[in-house]
N, C-alpha and C positions, 0 to 999 in steps of 0.2 A: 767336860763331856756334855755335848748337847742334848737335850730330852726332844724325841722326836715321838709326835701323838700317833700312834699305832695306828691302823688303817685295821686291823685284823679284829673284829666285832667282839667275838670272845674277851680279849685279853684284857677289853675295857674295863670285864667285871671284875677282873682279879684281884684280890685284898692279898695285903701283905708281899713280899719279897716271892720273886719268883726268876726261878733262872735256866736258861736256855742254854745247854751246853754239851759238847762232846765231851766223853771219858779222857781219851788221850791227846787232847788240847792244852797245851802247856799256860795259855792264857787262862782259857776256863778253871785249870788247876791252878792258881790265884788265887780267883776269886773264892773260890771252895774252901782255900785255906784262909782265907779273909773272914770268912763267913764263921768258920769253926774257932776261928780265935777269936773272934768275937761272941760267940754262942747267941747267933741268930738264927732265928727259923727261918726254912726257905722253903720253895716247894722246888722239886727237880722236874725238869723237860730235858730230855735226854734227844739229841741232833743227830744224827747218823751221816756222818763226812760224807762215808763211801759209796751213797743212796746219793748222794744229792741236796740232802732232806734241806740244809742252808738256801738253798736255788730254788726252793717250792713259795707258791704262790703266798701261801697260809705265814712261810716265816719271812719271806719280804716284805707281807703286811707289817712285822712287829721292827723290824730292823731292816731296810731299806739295802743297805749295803751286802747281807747276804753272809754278815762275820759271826764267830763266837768269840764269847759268850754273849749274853745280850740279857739283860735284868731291869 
């Protein structure tokens, strides 16, 4: 998977694992269970499908394509 450098000013600061994702996203539920078997910390951002929220200015800055999840 390619690392694409965020465009989104915020997300530069961010330390440690942090993941952008819908509840009922079967990808996103993955990586959630990836995370738990692993017993890493993560911070949650929760994405709202039915808003749009993927198509907003703020999370094109972070992932370009507009997909979940995105970490």
């Amino acid at each position: 998977m390619p690392v694409i450098t965020p465009r989104n000013k915020p997300v530069t600061k961010f330390e440690g694992l942090h993941l952008y994702h819908a509840p009922f996203s079967n990808c996103a539920m993955r990586v959630r269970i990836a995370l738990a078997e692993k017993q890493l910390e993560w911070t949650s951002h929760l994405i709202d499908l039915s808003k749009g929220e993927q198509r907003s200015k703020e999370y094109l800055g972070i992932n370009p394509n507009g997909v979940v999840p995105t970490w």
